[in-house]
N, C-alpha and C positions, 0 to 999 in steps of 0.2 A: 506483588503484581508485576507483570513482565508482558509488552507487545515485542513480538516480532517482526521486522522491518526487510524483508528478502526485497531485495532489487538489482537489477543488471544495468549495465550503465558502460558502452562502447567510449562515448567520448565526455563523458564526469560530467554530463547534464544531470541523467535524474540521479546520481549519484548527491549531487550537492541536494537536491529535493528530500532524497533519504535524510541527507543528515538534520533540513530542517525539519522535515517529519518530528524525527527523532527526536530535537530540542522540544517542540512542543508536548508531548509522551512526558517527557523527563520534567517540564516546567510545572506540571501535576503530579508528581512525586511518583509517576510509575518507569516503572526502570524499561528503557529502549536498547534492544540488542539486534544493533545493526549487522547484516551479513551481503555479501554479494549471494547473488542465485547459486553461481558456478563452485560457491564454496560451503555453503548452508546444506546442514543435515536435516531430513527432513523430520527426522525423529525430537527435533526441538520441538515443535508443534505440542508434543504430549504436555510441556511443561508451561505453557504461554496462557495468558487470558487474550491476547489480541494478537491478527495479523494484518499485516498490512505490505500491497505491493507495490511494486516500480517498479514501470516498465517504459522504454521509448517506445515508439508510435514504429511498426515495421509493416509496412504495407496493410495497416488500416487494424491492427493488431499487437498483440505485444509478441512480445523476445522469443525465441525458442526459450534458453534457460530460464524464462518463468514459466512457461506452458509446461516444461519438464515438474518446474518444481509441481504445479497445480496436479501435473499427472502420478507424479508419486506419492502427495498427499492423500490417496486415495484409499492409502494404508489408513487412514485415522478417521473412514468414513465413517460418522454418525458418532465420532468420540468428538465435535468442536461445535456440535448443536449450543446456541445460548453467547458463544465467542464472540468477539466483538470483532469485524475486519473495515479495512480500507484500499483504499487502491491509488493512484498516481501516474500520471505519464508526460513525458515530454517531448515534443514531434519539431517536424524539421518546418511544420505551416499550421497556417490556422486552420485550414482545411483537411487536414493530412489525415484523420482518423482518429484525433485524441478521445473524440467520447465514446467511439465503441472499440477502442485500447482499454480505458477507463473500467468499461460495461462489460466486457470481455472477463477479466481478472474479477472485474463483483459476482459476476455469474459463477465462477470457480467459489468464490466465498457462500454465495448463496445457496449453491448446491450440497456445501458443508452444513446449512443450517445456521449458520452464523447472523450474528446480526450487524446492519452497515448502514450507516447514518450518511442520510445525503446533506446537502447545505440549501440553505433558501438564499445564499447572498452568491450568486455564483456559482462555480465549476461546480456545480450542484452534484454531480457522482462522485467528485473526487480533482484536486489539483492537477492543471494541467501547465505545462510552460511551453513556449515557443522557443525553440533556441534552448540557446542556455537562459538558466532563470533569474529573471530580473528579481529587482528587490521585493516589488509585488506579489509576485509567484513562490516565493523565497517564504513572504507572510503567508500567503492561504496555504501553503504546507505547513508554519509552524500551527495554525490555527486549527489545523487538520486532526496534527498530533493530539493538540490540547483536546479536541471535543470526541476524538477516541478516548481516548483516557478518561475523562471525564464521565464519560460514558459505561466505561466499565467498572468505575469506581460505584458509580450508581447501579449497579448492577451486584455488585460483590454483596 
């Protein structure tokens, strides 16, 4: 079992978010293969049970190169029905646009058919960080990973 972790990351904010994704994914014995957007083939999709994005917060939005990626995954549509995805983002305020950054990238999942587990303790779509991420934000990403993974496990 293998999630996919595509995220773009200008100044190593949601880059570190990725990797704590990532550790959570991996602390459930499913394997995280992390990528930047700008270097991810989209054709890994075919091979993955889960995806999962990261994106900073760009005027109330995420990245270009995740919209790219969402827009080329268009090849695999109706092959990731049942998949398990997530999403992430990190903004420069608390008000900046994190949860329809967040709602943005689940809508691209959801349109795959995918399935995306929200949380009831918080960033309820998906981790968000202000800044770079503190040790807090650092947790509800590795927790994020964990309850992916978990999730697909109970689904396999």
């Amino acid at each position: 079992m293998k999630v996919l972790i595509v995220y773009y990351s200008r100044t190593g904010n949601t880059e570190k978010m990725a990797q704590a994704v990532a550790q959570g994914v991996e602390e459930e014995g499913v394997e995280a293969a992390v990528r930047k957007a700008e270097e991810c083939d989209v054709d890994e999709l075919a091979s993955v049970e889960g995806l999962i994005l990261g994106s900073p917060t760009y005027y109330g939005t995420m990245a270009a190169p995740i919209k790219k990626f969402i827009d080329e995954s268009v090849k695999f549509h109706g092959q990731l029905v049942g998949k398990v995805g997530g999403a992430f983002t990190s903004a420069g305020g608390a008000g900046s646009g994190n949860e329809t950054t967040v709602m943005a990238m689940v809508q691209g999942l959801l349109v795959h058919g995918m399935i995306v587990p929200g949380s009831h303790r918080g960033d309820h779509y998906g981790p968000i960080a202000v800044g770079e991420p503190d040790a807090a934000a650092e947790e509800r990403c590795r927790k994020h990973g964990v309850r992916i993974a978990q999730l697909i496990k109970k689904l396999a």
